[in-house]
C-alpha positions as CSV (number, residue, x, y, z in Angstrom):
1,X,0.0,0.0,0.0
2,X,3.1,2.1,0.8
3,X,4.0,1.8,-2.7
4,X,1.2,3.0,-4.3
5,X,0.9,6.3,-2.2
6,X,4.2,7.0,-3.3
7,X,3.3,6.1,-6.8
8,X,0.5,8.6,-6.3
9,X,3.0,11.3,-4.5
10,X,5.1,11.0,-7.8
11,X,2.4,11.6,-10.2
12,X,2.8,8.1,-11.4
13,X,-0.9,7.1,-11.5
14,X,-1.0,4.2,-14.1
15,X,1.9,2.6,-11.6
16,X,0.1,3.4,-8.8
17,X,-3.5,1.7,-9.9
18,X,-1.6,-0.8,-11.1
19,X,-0.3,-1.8,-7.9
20,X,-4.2,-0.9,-6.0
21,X,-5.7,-3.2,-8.7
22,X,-3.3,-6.2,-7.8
23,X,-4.0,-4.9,-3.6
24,X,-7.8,-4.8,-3.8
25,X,-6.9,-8.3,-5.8
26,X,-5.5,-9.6,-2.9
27,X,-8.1,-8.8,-0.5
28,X,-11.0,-6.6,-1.9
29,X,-12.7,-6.3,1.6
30,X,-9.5,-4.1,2.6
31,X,-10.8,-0.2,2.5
32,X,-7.0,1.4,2.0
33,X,-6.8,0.4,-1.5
34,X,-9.9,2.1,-2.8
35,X,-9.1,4.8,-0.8
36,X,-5.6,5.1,-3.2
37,X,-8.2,4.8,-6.1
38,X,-10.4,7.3,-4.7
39,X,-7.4,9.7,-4.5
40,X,-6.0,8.9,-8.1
41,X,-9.6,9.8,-9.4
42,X,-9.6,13.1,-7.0
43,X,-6.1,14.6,-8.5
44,X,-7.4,13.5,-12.0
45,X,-10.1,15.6,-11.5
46,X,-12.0,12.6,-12.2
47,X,-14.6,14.0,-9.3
48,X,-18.0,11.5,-10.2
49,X,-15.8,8.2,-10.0
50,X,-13.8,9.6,-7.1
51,X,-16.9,9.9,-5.3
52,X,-18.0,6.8,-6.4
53,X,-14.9,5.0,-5.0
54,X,-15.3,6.9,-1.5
55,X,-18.8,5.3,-1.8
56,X,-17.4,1.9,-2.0
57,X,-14.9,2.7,0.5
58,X,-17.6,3.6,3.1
59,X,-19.7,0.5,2.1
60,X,-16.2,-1.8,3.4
61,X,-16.2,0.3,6.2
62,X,-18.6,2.8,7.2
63,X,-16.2,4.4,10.1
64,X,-13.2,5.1,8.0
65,X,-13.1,8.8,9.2
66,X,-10.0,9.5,6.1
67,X,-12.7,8.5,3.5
68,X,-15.3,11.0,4.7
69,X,-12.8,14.0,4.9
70,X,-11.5,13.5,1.9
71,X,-14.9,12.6,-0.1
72,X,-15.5,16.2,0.9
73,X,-12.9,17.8,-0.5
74,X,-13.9,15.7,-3.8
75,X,-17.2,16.6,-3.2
76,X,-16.5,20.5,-2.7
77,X,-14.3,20.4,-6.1
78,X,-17.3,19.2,-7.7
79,X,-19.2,22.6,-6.7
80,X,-21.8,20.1,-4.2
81,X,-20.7,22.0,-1.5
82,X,-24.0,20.9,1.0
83,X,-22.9,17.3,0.7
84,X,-19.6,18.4,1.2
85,X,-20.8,19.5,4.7
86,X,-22.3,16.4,5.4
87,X,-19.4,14.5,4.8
88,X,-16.8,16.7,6.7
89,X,-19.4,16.5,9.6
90,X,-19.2,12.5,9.6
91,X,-15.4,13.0,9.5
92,X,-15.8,15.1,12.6
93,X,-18.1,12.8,14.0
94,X,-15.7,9.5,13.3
95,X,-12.5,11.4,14.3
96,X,-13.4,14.6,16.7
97,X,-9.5,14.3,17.8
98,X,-7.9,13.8,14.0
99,X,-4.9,15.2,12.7
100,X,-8.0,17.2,10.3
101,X,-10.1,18.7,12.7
102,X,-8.5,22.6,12.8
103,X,-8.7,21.8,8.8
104,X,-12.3,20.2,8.6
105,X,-13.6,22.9,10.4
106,X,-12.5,25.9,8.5
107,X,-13.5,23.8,5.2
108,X,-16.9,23.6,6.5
109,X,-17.3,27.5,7.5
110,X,-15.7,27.9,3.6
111,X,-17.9,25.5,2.2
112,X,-21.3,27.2,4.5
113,X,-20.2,30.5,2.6
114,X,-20.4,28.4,-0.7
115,X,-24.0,27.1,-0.1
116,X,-25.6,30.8,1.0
């Protein structure tokens, strides 16, 4: 998994899915690789199927706090700022002591501007 976030650090995205694919191979009930998936789709700009792989991510594990912050950030690229709000609330929820809170919090008053 180490490997493909560095793939993805690199820029090298057909490396990186490469090694996700052979990952969620492996073990497809794992959330970490879709979440790599997820993130390749998101710096793509790829926004619909990067959403759509959060979705998948949250259906393996419905309390993976990373999947919900950064579904919102996704979903807040994609101009659908109110479901952006949702999701950075459930991230809050999940993980009120992350290493994103001071960041999820000012995202939301940003993205609250964005729905007025």
């Amino acid at each position: 998994l180490n490997i493909s976030s560095a793939y993805i650090f690199l820029g090298k995205y057909p490396e990186a899915t490469s090694t996700i694919n052979y990952l969620i191979e492996l073990n497809n009930a794992d959330p970490r690789p879709h979440l790599n998936t997820a993130l390749i789709l998101q710096v793509q700009k790829k926004y619909d199927e990067a959403i759509e792989a959060y979705e998948r991510v949250h259906k393996l594990d419905a309390n993976y706090s990373q999947a919900y912050f950064n579904k919102a950030i996704t979903l807040a690229a994609a101009n659908r700022y109110a479901e952006a709000i949702t999701s950075m609330e459930r991230y809050l929820e999940l993980d009120p002591q992350g290493p994103y809170v001071k960041r999820a919090r000012k995202k939301i008053t940003v993205y609250q501007d964005q729905v007025k």
